[in-house]
Backbone as CSV, one residue per row, in Angstrom:
resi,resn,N_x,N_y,N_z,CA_x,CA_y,CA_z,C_x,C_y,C_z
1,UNK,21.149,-100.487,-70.934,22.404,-99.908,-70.519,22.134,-98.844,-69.447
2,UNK,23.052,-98.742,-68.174,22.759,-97.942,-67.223,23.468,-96.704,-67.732
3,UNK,22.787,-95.497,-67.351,23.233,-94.250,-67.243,24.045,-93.993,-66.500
4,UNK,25.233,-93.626,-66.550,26.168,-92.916,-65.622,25.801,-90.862,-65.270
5,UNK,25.738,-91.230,-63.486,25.443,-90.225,-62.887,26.257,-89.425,-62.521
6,UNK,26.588,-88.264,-61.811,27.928,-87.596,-61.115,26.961,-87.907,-59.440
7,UNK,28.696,-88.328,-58.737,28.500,-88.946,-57.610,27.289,-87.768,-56.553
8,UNK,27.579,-86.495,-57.045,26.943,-84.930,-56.372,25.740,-85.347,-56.621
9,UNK,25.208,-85.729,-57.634,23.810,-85.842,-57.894,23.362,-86.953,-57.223
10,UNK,23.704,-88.128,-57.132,23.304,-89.587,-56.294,23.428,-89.183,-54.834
11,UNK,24.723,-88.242,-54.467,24.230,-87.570,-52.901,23.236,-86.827,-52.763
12,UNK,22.686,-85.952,-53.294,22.099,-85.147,-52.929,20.406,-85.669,-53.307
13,UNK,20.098,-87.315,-53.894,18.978,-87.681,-53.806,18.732,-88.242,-52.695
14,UNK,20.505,-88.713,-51.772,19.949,-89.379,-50.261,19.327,-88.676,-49.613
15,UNK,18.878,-89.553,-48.343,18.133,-88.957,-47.110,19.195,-87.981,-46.440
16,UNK,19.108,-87.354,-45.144,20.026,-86.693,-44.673,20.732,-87.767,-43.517
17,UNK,19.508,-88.837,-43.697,20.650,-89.842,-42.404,21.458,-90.719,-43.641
18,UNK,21.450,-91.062,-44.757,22.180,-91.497,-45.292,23.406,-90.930,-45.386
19,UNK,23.274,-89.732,-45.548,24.605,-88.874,-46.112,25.324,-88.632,-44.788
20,UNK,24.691,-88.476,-43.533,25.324,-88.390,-41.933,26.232,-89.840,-42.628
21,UNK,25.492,-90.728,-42.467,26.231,-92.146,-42.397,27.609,-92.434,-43.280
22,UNK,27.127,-91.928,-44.592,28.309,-92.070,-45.183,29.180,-91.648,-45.307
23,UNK,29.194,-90.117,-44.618,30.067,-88.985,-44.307,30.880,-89.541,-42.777
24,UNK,30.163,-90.031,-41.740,30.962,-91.091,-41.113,31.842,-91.746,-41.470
25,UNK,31.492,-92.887,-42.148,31.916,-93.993,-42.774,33.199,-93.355,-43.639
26,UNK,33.493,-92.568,-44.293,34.414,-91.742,-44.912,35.621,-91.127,-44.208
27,UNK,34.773,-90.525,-42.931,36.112,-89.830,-41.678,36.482,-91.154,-41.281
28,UNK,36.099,-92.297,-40.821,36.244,-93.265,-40.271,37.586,-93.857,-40.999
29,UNK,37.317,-94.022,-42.133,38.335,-94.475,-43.353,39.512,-93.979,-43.202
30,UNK,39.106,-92.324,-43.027,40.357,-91.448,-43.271,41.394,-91.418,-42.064
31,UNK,40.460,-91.377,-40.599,41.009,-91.349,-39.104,41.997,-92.620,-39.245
32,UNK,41.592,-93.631,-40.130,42.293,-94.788,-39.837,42.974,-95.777,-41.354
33,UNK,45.135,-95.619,-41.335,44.524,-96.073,-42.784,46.385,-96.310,-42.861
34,UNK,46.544,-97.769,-43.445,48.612,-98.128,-43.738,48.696,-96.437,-44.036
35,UNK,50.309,-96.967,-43.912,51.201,-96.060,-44.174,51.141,-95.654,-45.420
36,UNK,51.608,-96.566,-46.041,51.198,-96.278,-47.796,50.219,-95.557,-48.442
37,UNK,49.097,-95.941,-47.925,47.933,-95.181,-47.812,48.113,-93.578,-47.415
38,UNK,48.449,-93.773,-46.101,48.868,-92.543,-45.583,49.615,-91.426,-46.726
39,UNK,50.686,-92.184,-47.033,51.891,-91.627,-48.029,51.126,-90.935,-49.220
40,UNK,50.139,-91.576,-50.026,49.453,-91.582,-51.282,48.603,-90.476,-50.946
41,UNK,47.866,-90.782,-49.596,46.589,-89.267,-49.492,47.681,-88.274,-49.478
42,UNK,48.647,-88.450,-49.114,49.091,-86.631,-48.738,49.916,-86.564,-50.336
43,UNK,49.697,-86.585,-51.148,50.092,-86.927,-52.707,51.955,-86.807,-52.580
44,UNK,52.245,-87.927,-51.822,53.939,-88.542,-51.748,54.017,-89.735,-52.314
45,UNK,54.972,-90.193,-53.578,55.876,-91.014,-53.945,57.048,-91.938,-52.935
46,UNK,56.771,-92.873,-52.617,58.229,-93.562,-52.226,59.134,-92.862,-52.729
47,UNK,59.628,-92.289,-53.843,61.093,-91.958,-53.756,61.058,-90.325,-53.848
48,UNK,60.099,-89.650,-53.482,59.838,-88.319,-52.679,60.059,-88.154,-51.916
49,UNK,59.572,-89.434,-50.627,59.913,-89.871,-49.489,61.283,-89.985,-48.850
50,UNK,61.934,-91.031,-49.860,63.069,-91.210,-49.321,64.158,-90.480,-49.943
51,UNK,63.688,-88.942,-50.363,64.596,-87.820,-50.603,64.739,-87.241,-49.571
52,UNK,63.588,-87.066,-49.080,63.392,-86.418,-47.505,64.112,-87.125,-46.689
53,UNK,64.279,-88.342,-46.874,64.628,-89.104,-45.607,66.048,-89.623,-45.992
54,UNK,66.395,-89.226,-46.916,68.330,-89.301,-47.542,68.382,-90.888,-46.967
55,UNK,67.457,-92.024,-47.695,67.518,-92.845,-47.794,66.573,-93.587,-49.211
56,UNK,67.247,-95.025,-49.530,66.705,-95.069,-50.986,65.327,-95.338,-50.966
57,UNK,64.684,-95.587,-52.200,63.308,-95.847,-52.573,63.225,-97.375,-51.976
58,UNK,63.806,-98.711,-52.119,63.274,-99.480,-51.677,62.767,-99.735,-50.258
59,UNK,64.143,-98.800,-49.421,64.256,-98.707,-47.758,62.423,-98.342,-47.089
60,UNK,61.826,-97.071,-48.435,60.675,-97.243,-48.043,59.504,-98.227,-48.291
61,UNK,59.592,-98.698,-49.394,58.761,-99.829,-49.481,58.763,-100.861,-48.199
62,UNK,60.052,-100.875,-47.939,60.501,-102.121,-47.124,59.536,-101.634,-45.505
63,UNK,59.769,-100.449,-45.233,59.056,-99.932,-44.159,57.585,-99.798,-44.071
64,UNK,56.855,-99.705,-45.003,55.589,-99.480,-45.126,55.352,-100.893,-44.816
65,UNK,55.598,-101.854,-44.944,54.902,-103.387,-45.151,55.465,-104.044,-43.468
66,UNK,56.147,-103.291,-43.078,56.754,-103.743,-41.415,55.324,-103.020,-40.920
67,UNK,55.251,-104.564,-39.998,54.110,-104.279,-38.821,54.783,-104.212,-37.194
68,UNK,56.182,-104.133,-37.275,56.337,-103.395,-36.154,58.033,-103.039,-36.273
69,UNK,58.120,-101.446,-35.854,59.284,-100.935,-36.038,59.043,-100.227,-34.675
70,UNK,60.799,-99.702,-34.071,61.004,-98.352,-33.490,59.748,-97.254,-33.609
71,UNK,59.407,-96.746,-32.808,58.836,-95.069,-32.913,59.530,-94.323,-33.458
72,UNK,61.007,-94.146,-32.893,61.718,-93.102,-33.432,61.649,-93.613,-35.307
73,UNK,61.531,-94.415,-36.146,61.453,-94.490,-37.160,60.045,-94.152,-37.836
74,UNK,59.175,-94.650,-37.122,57.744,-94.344,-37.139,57.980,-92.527,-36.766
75,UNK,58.176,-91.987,-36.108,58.510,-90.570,-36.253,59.075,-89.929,-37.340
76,UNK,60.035,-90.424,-37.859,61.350,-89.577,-38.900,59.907,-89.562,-39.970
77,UNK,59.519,-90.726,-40.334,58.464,-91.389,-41.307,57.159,-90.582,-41.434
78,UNK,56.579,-89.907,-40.371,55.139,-89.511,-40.529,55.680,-87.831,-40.135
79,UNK,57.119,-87.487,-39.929,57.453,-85.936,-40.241,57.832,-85.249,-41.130
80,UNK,58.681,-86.418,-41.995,58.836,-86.435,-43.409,57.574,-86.278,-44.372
81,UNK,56.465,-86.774,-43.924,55.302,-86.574,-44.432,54.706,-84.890,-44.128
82,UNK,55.272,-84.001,-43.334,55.030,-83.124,-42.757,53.968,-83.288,-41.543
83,UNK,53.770,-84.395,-41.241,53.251,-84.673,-39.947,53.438,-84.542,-38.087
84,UNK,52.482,-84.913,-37.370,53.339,-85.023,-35.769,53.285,-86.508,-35.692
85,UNK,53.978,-87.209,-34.843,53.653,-88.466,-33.972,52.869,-88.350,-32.851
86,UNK,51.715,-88.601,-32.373,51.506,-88.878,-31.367,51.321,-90.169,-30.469
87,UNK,51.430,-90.240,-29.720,51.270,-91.970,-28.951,49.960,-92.034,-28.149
88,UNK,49.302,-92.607,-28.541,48.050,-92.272,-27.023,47.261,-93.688,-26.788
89,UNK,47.258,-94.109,-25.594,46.730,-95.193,-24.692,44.924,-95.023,-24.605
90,UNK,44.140,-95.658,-25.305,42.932,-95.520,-24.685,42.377,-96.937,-23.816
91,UNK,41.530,-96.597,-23.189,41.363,-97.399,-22.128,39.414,-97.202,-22.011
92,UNK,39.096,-98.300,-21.689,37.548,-97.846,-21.315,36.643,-96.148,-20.351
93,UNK,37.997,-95.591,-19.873,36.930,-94.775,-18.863,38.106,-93.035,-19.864
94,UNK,38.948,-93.717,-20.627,38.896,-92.412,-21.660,40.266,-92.628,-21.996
95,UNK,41.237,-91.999,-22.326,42.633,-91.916,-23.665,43.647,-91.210,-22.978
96,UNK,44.351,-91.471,-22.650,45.885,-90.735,-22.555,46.871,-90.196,-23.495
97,UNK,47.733,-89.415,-23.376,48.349,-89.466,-24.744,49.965,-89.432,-23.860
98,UNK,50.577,-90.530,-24.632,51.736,-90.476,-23.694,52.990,-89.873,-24.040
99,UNK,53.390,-89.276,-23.421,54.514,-87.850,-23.601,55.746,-87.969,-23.353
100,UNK,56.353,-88.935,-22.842,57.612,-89.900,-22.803,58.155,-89.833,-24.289
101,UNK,57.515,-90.119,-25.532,58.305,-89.939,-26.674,58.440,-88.508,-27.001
102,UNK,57.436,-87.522,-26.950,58.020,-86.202,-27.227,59.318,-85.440,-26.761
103,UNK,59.704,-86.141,-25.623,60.939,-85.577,-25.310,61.893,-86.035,-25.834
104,UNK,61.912,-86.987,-26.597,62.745,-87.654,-27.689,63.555,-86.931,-28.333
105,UNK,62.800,-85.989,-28.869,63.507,-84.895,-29.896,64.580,-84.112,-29.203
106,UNK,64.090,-83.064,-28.430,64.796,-82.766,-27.481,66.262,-83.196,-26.835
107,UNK,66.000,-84.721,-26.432,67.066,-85.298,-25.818,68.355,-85.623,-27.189
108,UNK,67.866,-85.900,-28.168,68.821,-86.070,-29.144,69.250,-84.925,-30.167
109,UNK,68.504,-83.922,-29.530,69.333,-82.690,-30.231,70.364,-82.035,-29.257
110,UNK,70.081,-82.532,-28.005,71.683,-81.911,-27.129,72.882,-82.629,-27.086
């Protein structure tokens, strides 16, 4: 029968390029990850969510599983989370971030 370890102790027998690596491999995860996902790390409920968003619990399910919506919904969605939107274009010789939607807000509050 195997012994069960605490995960602190199995890190701290790696090498230091192991633990670089897997500490990568971890931001990597995190930089990139569904909505749902998204929703769950920041410890939000679907119908937490759609208190914030004075819309029902299924409306969010239904949104998380869409692979393509509006921005402006993709916005309401990741501010409600207490988040920003950003938009950004990368390209081989480096990344833009495009600023056409930030004025969004703006324009629909006058």
């Amino acid at each position: 029968m195997a012994t069960t370890r605490k995960f602190t102790e199995l890190r701290a027998r790696m090498s230091p390029e192991s633990q670089a690596r897997a500490e990568a491999q971890a931001q990597a995860m995190l930089a990139e990850m569904p909505l749902n996902e998204l929703r769950q790390a920041r410890g939000l409920s679907q119908k937490m969510l759609a208190e914030v968003l004075q819309v029902q619990q299924p409306s969010i399910a239904k949104l998380e599983r869409r692979t393509d919506m509006y921005l402006s919904t993709l916005r309401s969605h990741i501010e409600a989370m207490g988040g920003e939107l950003e938009v950004i274009a990368r390209f081989p010789d480096g990344a833009v971030r495009i600023s056409n939607f930030s004025s969004l807000d703006r324009e629909q509050a006058s």
